[in-house]
DSSP file (Angstrom, degrees, kcal/mol; ACC not computed):
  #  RESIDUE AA STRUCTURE BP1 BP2  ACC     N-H-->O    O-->H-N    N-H-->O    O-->H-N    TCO  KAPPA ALPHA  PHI   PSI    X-CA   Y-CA   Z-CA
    1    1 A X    >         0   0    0      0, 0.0     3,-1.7     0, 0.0     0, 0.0   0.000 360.0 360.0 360.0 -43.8   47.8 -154.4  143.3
    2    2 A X  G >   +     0   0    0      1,-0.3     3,-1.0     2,-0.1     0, 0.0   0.799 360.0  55.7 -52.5 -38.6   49.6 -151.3  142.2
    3    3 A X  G 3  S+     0   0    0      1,-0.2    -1,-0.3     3,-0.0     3,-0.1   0.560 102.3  62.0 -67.1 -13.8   52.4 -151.2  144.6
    4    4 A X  G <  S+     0   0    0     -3,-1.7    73,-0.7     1,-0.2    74,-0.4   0.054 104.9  44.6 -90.0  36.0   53.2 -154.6  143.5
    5    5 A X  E <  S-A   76   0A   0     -3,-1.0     2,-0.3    71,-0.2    71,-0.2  -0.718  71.1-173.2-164.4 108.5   53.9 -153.6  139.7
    6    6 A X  E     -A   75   0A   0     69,-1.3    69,-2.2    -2,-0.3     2,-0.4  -0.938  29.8-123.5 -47.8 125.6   56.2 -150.4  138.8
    7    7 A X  E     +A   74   0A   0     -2,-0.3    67,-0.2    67,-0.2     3,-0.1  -0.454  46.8 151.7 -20.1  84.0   57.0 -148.7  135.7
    8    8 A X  E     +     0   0A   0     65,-3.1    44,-2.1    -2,-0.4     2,-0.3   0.912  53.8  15.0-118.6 -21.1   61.0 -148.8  135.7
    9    9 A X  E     -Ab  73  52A   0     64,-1.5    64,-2.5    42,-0.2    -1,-0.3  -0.976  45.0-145.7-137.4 166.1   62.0 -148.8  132.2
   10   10 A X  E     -Ab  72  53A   0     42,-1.6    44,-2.2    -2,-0.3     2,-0.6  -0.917  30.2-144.1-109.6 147.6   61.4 -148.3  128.2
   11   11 A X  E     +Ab  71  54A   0     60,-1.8    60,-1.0    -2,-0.3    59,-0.7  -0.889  20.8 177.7-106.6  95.8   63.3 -150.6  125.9
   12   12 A X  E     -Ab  69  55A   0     42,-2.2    44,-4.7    -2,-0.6     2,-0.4  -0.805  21.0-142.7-113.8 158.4   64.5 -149.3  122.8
   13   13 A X  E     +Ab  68  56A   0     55,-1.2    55,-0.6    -2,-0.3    54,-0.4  -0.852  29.3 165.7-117.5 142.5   66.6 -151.2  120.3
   14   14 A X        -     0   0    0     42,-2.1    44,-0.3    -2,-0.4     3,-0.2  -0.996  49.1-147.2-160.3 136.9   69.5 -149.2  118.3
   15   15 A X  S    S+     0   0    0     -2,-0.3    42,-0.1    42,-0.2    44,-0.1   0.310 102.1  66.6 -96.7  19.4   72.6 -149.9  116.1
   16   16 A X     >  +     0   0    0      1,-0.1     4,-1.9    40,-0.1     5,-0.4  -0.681  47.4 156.2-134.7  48.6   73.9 -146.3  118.1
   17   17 A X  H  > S+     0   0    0     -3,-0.2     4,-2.2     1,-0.2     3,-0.2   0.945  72.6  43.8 -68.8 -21.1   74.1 -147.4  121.2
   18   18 A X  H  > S+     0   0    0      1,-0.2     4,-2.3     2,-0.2    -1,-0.2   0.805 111.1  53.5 -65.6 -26.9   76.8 -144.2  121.9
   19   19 A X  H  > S+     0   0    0      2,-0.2     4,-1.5     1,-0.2    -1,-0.2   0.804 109.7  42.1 -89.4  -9.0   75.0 -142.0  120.2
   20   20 A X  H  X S+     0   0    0     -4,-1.9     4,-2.6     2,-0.2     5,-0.3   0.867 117.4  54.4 -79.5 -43.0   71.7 -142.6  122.2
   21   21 A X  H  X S+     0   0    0     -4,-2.2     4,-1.8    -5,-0.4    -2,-0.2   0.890 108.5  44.5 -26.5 -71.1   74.2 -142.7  125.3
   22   22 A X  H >X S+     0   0    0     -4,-2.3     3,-1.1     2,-0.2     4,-1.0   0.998 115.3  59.2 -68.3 -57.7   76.0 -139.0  124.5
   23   23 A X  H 3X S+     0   0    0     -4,-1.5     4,-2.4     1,-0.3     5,-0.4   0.774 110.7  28.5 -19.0 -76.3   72.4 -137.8  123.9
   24   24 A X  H 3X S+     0   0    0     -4,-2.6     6,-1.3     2,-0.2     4,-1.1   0.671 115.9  57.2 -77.1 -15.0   70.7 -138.2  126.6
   25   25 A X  H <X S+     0   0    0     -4,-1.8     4,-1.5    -3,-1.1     5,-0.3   0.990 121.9  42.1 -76.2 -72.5   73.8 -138.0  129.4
   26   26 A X  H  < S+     0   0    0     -4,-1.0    -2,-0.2     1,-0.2    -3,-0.2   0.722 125.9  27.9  -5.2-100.5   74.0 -134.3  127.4
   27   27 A X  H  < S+     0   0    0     -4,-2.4    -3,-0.2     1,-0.2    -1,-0.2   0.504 140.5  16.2 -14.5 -56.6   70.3 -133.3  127.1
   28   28 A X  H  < S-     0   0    0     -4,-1.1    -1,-0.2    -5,-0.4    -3,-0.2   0.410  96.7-118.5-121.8 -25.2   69.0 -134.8  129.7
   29   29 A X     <  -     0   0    0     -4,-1.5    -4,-0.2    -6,-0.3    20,-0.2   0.876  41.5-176.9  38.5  65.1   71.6 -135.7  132.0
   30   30 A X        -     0   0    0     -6,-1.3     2,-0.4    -5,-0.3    18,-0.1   0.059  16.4-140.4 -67.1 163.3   71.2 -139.5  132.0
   31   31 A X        -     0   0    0     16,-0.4    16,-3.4    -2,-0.0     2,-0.4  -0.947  13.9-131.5-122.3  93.1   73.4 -141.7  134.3
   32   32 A X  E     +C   46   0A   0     -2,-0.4    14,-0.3    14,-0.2     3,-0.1  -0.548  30.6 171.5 -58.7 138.7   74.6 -144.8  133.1
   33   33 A X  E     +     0   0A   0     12,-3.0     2,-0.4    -2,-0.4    13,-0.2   0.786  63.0  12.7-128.8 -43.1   73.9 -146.9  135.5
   34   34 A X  E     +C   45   0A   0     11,-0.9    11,-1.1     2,-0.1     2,-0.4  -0.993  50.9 171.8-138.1 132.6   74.8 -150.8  133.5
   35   35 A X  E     +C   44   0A   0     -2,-0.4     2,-0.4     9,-0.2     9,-0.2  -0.973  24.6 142.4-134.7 144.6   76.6 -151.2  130.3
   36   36 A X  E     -C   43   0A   0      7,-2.0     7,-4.8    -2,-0.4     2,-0.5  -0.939  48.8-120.9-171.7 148.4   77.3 -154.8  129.7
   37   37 A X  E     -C   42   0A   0     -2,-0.4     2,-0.5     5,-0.2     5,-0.3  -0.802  31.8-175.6 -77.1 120.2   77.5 -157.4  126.7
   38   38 A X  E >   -C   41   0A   0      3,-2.8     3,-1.0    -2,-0.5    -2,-0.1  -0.992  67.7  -9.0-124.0 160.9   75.2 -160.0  127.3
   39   39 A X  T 3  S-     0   0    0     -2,-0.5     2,-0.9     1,-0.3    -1,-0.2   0.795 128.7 -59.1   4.3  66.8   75.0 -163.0  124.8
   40   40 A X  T 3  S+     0   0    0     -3,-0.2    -1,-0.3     1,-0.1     2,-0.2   0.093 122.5 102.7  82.7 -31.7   77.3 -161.0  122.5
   41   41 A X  E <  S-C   38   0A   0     -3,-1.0    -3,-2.8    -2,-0.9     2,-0.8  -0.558  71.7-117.8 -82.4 148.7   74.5 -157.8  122.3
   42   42 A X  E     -CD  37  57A   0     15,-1.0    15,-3.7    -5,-0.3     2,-0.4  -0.755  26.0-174.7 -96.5 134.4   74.9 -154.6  124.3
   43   43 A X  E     +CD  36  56A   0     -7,-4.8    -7,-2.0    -2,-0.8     2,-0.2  -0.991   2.8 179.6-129.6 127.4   72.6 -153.4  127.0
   44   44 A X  E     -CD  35  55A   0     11,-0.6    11,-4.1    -2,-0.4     2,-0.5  -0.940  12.2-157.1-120.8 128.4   73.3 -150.2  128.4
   45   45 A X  E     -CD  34  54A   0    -11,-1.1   -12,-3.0     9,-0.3   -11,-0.9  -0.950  11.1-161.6 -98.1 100.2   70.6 -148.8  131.4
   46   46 A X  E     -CD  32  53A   0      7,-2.0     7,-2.8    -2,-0.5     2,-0.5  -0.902  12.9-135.0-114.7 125.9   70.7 -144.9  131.7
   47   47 A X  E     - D   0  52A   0    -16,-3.4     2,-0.7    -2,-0.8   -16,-0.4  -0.734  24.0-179.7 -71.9 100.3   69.3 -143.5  134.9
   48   48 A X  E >   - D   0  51A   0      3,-2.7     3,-1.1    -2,-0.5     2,-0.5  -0.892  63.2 -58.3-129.4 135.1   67.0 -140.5  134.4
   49   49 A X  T 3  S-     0   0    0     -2,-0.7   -20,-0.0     1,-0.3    -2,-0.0  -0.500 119.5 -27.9  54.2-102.5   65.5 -139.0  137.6
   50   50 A X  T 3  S+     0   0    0     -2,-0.5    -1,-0.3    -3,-0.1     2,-0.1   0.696 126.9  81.3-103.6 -17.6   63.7 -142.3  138.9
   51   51 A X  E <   - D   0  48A   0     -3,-1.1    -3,-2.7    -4,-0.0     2,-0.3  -0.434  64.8-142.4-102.2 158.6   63.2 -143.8  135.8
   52   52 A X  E     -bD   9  47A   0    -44,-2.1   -42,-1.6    -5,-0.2     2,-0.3  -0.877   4.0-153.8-131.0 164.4   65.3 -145.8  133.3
   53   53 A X  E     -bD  10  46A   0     -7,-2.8    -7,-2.0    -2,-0.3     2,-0.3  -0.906  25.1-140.4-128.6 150.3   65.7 -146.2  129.3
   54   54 A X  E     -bD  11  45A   0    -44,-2.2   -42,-2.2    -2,-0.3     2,-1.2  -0.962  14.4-152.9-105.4  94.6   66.9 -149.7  128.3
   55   55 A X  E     -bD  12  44A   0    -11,-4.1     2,-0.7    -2,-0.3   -11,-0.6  -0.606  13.2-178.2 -95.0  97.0   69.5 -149.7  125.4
   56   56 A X  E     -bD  13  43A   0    -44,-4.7   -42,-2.1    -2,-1.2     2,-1.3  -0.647  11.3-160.9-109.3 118.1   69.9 -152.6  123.1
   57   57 A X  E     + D   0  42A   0    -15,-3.7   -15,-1.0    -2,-0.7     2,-0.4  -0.615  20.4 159.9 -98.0 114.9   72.3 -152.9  120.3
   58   58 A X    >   +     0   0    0     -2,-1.3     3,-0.6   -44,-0.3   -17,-0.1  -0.949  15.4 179.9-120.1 108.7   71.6 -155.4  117.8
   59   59 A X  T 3  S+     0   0    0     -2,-0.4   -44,-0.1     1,-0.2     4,-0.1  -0.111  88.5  68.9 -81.6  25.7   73.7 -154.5  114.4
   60   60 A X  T 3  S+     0   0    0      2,-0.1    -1,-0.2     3,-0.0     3,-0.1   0.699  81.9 116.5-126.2 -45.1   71.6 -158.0  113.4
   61   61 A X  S <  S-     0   0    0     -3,-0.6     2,-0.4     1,-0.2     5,-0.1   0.006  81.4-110.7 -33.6 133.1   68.1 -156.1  113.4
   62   62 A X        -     0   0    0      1,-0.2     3,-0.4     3,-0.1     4,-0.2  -0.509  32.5-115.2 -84.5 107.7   66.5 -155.8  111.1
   63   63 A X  S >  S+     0   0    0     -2,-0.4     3,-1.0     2,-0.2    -1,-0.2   0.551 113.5  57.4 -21.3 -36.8   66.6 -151.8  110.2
   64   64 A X  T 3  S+     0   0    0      1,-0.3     2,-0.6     4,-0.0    -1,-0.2   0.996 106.0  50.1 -65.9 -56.8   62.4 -151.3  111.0
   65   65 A X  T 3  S+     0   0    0     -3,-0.4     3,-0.4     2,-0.1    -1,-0.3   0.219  97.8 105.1 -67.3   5.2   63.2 -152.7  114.6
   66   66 A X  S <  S+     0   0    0     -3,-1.0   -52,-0.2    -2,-0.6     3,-0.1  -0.429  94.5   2.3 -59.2 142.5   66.3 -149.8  114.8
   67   67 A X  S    S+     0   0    0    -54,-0.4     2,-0.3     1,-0.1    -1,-0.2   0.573 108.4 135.6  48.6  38.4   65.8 -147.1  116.7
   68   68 A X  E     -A   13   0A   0    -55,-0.6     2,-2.2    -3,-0.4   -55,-1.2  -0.920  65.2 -99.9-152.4 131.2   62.3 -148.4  117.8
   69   69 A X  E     +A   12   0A   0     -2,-0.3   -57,-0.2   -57,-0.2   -58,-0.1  -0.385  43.9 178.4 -59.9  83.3   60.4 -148.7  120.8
   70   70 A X  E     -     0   0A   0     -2,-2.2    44,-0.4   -59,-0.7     2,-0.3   0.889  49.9 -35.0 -51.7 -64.6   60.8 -152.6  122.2
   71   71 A X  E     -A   11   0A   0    -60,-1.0   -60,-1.8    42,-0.1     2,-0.4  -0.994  47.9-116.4-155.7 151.1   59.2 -153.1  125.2
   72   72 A X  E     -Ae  10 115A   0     42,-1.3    44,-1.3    -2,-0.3     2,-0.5  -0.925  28.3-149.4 -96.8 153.8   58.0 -151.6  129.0
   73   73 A X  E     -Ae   9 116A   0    -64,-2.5   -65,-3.1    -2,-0.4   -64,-1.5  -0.948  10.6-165.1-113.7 137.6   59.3 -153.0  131.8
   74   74 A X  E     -Ae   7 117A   0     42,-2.9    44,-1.4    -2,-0.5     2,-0.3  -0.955  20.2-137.5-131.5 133.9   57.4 -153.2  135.4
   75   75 A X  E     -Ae   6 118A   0    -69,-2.2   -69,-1.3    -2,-0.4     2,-0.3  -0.901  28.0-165.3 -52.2 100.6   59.2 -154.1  138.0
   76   76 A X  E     -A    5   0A   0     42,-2.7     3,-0.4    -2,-0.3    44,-0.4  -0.886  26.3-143.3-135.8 150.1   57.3 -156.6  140.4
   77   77 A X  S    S+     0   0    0    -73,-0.7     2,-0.2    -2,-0.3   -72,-0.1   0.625  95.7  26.8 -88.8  -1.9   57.5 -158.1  143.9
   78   78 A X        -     0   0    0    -74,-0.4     5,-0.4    40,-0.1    -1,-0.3  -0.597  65.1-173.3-156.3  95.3   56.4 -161.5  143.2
   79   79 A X  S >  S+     0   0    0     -3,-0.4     3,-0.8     1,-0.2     5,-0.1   0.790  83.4  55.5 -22.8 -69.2   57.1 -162.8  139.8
   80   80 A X  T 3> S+     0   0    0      1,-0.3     4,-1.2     2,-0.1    -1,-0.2   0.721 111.8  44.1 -71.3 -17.2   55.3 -166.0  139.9
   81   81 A X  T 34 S+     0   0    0      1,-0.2    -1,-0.3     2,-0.1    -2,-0.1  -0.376 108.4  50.8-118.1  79.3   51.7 -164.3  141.0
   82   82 A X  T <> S+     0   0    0     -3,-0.8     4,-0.8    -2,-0.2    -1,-0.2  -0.480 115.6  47.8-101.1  -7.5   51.4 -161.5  138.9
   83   83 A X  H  > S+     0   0    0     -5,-0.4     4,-1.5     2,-0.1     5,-0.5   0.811 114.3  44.6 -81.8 -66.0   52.2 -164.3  136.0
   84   84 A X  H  X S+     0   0    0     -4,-1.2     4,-1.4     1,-0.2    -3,-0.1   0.806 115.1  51.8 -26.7 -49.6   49.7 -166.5  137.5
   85   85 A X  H >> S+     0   0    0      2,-0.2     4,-2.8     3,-0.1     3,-1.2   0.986 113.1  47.8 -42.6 -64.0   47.0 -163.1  137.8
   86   86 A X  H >< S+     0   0    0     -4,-0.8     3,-4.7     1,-0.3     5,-0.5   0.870 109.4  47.0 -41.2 -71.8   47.6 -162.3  134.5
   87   87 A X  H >< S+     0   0    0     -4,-1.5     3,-0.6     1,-0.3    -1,-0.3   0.645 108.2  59.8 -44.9 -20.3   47.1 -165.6  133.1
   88   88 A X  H << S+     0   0    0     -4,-1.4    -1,-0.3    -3,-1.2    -2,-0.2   0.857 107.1  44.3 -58.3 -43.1   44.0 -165.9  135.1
   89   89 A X  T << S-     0   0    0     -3,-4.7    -1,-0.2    -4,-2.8    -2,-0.2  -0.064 127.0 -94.7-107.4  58.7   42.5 -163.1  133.6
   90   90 A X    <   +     0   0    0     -3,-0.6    -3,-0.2    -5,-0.2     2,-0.1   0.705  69.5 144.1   9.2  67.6   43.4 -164.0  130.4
   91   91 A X        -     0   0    0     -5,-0.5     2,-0.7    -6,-0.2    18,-0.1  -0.369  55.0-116.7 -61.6 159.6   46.5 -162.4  129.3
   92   92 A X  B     +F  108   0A   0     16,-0.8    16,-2.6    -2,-0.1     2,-0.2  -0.912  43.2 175.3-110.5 118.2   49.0 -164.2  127.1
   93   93 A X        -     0   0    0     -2,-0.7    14,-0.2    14,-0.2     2,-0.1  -0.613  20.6-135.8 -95.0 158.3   52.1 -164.3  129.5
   94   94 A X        -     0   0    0     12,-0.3     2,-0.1     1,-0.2    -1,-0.1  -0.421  42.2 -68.6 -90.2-153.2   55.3 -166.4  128.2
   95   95 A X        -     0   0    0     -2,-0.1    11,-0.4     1,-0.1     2,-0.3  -0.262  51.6-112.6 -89.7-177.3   57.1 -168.5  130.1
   96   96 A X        -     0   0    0      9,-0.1     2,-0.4    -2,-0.1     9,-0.2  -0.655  24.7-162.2 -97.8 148.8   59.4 -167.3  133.4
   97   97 A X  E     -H  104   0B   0      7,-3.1     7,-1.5    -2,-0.3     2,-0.3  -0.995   8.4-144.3-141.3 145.8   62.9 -167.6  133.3
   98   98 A X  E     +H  103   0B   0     -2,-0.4     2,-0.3     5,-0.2     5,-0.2  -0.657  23.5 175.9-109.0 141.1   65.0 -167.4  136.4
   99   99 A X  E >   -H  102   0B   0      3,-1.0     3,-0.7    -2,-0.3     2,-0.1  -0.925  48.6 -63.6-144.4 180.0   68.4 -165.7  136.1
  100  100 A X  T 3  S+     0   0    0     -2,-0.3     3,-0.1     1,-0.3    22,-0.0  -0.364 127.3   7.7 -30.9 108.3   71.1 -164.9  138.7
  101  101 A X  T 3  S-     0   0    0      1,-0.2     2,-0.4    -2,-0.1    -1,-0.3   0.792 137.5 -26.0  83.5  42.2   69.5 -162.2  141.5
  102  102 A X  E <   -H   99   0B   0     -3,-0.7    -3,-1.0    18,-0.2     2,-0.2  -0.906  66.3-100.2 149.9-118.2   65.7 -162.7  139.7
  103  103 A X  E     -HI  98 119B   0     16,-0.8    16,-1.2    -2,-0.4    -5,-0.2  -0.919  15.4-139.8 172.8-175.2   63.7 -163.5  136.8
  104  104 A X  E     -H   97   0B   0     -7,-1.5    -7,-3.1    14,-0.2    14,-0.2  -0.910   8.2-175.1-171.1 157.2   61.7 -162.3  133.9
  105  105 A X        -     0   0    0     12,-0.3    12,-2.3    -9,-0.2    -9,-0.1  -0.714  18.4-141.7-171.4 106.8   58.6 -162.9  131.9
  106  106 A X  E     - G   0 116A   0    -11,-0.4     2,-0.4    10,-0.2   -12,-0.3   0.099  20.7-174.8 -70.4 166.2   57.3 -161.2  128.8
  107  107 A X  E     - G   0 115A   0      8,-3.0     8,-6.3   -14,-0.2     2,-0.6  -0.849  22.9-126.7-168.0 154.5   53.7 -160.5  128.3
  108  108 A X  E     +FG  92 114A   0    -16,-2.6   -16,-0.8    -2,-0.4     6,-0.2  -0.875  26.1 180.0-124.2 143.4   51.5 -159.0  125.4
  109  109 A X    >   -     0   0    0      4,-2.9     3,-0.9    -2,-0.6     2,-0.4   0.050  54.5 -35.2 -96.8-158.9   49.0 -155.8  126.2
  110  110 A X  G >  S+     0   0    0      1,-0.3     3,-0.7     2,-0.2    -1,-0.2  -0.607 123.2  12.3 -62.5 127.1   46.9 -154.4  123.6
  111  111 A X  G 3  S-     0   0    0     -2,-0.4    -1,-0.3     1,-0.3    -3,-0.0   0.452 137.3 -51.2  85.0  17.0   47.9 -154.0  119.9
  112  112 A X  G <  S+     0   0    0     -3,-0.9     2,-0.3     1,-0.2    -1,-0.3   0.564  85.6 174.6 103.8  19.5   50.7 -156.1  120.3
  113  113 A X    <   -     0   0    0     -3,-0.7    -4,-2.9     1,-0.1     2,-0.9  -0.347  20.7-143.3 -51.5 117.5   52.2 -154.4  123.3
  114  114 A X  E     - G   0 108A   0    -44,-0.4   -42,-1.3    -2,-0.3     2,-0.2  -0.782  14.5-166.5-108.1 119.8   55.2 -156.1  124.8
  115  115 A X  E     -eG  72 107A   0     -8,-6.3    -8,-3.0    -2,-0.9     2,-0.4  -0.690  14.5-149.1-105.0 159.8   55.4 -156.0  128.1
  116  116 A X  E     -eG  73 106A   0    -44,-1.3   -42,-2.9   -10,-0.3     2,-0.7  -0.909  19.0-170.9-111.4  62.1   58.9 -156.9  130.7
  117  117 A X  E     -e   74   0A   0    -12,-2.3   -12,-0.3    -2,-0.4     2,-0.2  -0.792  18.1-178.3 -86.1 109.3   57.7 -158.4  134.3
  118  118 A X  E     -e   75   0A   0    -44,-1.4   -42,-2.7    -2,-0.7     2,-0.3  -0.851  28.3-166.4-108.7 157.3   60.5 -158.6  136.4
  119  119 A X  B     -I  103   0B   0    -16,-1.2     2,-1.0    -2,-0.2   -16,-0.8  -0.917   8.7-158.5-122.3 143.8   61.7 -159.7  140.0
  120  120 A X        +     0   0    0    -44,-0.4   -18,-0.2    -2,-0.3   -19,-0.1  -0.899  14.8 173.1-123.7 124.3   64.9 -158.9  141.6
  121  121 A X        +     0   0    0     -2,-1.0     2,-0.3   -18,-0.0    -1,-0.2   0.754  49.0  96.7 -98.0 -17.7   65.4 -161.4  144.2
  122  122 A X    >>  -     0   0    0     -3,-0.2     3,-2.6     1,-0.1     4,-0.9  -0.620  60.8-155.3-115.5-175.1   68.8 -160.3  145.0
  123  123 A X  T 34 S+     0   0    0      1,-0.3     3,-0.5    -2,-0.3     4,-0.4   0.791 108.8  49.3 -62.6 -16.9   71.2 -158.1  147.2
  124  124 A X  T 34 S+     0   0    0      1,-0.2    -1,-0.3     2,-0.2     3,-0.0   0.632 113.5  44.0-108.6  -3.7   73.6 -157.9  144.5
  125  125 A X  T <> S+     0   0    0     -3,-2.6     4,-1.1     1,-0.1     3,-0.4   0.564  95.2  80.2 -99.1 -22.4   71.0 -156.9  141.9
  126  126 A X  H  X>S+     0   0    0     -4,-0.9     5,-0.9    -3,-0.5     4,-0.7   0.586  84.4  56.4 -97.4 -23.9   69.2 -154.3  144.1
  127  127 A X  H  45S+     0   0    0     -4,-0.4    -1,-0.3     1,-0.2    -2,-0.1   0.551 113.9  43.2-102.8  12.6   71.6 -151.2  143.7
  128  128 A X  H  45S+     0   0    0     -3,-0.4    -2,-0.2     3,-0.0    -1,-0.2   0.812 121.1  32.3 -81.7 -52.8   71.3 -151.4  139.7
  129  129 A X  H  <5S+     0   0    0     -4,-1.1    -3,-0.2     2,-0.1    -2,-0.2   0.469 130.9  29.9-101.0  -2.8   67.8 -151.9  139.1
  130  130 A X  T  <5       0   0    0     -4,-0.7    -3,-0.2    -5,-0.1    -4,-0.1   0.756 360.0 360.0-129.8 -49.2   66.3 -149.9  142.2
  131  131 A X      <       0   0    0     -5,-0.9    -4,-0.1   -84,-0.0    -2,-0.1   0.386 360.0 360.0 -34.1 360.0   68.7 -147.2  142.9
């Protein structure tokens, strides 16, 4: 079961997305790996060692949810049965949404943990999220 579920990022939400940016390419010596607007918000992906941090700016947030830990994201090799698993053993999964080279499906752990299960089904997707 484990090899089908990986750790690949933490999601934090920020009205800094440069200053989290210089930080950690400084400090830490992060890679950006994606910066891109998507539905008007910016999400920036910085590579460190194997692992990624997830950067979202929404100047619309609500200050607590600044600078605040979002969500983990696992990486998974087959979307629709690890949703199906979950929901079998009664997790509360949402629903899947397909998007260009995968999909995505939130899900909620303990204490209100929100978790990120994703698939990348394509070639054009694979040197972003996997490299």
């Amino acid at each position: 079961m484990s090899q089908d579920i990986t750790l690949h990022h933490s999601h934090f939400v920020t009205s800094d997305v440069e200053g989290f940016c210089t930080f950690f390419t400084e400090h830490f010596g992060a890679e950006i790996v994606f910066d891109r607007a998507i539905d008007g918000d910016r999400n920036v992906f910085l590579k460190v060692g194997s692992g990624r941090i997830h950067l979202f700016e929404s100047r619309n947030a609500p200050p607590r949810e600044r600078n605040a830990f979002h969500h983990l994201g696992f990486l998974v090799a087959d979307l629709d049965a690890v949703v199906a698993r979950l929901l079998s053993e009664g997790v509360e999964v949402g629903s899947v949404t397909k998007v260009p080279g995968g999909g995505f499906a939130m899900a909620t752990g303990p204490d209100g943990l929100l978790m990120e299960l994703f698939e990348v089904t394509s070639e054009i997707s694979r040197p972003f999220f996997l490299d």
